[in-house]
N, C-alpha and C positions, 0 to 999 in steps of 0.2 A: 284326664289331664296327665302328663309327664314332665316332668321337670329332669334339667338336668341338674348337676350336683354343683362343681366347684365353678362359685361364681355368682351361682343362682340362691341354694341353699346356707352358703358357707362360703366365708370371705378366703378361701382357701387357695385360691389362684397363684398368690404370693407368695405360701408357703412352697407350694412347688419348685416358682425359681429359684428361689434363697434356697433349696433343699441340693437342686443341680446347682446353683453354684457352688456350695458349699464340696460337692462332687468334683468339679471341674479343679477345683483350687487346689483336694487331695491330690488327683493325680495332676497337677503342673498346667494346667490346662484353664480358659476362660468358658464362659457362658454367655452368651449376650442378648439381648430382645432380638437380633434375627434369628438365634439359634432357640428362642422362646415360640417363634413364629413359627419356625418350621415343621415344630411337635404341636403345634394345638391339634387337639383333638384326637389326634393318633390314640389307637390302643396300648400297650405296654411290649408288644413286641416290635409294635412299629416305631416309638419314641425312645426304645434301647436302642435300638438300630442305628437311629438316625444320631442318637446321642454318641455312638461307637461312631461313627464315622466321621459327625463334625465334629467333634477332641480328638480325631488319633489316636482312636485305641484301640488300635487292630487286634492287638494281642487278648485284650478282653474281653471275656466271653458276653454277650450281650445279657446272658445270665443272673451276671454277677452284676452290672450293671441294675438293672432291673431290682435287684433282692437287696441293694444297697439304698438304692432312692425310695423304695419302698418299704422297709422299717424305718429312714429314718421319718417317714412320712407316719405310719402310724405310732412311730415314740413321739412325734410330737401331738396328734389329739390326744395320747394316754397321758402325757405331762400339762400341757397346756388347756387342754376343752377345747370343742370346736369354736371355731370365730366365727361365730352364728352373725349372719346378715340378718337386720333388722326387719320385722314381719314372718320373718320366714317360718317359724315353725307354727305361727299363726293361723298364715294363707294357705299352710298345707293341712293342718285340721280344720278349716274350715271348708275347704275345699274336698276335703278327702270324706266330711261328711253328707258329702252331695254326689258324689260320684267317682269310680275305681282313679286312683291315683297310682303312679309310679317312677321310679327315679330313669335316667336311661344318663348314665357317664361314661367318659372317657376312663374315668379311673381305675386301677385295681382292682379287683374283689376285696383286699385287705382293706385296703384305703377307702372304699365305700361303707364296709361295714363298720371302721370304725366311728369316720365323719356321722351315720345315722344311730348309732347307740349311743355318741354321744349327746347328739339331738333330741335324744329321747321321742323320737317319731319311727321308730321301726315297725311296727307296731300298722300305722297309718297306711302305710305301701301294698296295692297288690301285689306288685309285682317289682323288683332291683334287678336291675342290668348293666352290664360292663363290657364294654367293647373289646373285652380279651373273650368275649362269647360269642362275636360274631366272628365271619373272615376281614372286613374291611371296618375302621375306624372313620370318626365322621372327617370331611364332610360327605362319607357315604351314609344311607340310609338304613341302613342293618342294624343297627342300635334301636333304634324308637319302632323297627318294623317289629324287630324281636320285643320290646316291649310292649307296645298295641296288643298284639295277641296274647300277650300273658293277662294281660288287664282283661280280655274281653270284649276290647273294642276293636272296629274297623278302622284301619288307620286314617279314613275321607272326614273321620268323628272324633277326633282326637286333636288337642290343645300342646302344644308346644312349649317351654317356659324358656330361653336361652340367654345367653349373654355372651356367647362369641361367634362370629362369621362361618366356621366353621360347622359350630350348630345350629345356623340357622337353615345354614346351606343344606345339615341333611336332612334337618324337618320338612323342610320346603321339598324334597327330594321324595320323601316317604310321603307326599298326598296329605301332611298336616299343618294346620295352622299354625303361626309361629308367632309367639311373643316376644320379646328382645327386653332384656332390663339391662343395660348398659351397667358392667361393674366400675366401679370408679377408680380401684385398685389398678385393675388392669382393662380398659376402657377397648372394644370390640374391632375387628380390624375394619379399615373401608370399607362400605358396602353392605356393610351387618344392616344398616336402619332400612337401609333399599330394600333389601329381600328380603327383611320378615314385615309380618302380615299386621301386627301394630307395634307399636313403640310405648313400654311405660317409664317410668321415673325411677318407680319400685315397685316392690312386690306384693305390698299389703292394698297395691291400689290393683291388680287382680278380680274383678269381676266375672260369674257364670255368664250372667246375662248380658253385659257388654259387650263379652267375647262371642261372636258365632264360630262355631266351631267352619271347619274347612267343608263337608260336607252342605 
């Protein structure tokens, strides 16, 4: 099984925007829920990018962008703890004692490792992946392909965990089953319940056996 991280594991979603707003406001600039929409899922060079161009700020290197949003993303698990989603670090040890598990996000490599050390489930993972290790961020498939094989499994065998359109879109993409746990925080875009392959509430309701894998 694969889960992905903010949203699923960690109520973290929100920290994100408030992080770009808080961004947006330094340099004179707004952030909005389309400009929220435009980056789901994106990797870190694709959500600078796109973040340099809908603020106007040509002049800044996407770089600097990038190494901004993401300290202050990991100064906030080092001061606050993660906002652990209820079940969560539950349904992955109980899960993870039945079969390889691993995370497959959008987020940073910093911002992953800090969200899972503070979870205290590093440990549980065969395999953490970050869409700054593929070429294309979801809703392309290269994330959970690259995971699958770290794990050992064929991707036609492999469980999906998501909670945005995006991610569902690249599980469905990569040949695996998708589960969808709708975040409440930030609630999935159109379409997410359509295309994945069941719909739960939350996460602690996670079954091996309920779930057949895509295969």
């Amino acid at each position: 099984m694969i889960f992905d991280l903010d949203g699923v594991l960690v109520d973290a979603e929100i920290w994100w925007d408030e992080v770009r707003i808080d961004f947006a406001e330094r340099h004179g600039r707004t952030w909005t829920e389309a400009d929220r929409a435009a980056i789901m899922g994106a990797n870190s060079f694709g959500w600078s990018t796109t973040m340099r161009e809908r603020l106007d700020l040509g002049d800044l290197p996407c770089e600097t962008i990038e190494d901004e949003v993401v300290d202050a993303m990991v100064e906030r698990y080092r001061a606050e703890g993660a906002p652990i989603i209820r079940d969560a670090v539950e349904t992955v040890r109980r899960i993870g004692a039945s079969v390889p598990v691993g995370v497959a996000s959008s987020g940073h490599p910093a911002v992953i490792a800090a969200a899972l050390e503070s979870l205290g489930i590093v440990e549980v993972f065969a395999a953490v992946v970050s869409s700054d290790e593929v070429p294309l961020g979801k809703p392309a498939p290269d994330v959970y392909l690259l995971a699958a094989d770290r794990i050992g499994a064929a991707p036609g065998t492999c469980l999906v965990v998501e909670d945005s359109l995006n991610g569902v879109l690249a599980g469905r993409a990569a040949g695996m089953t998708v589960v969808l746990i709708p975040n409440l925080a930030i609630p999935p875009a159109p379409g997410a319940r359509e295309a994945a392959s069941f719909v739960l509430d939350r996460i602690g309701r996670l079954d091996l056996e309920a779930l057949p894998s895509a295969g």
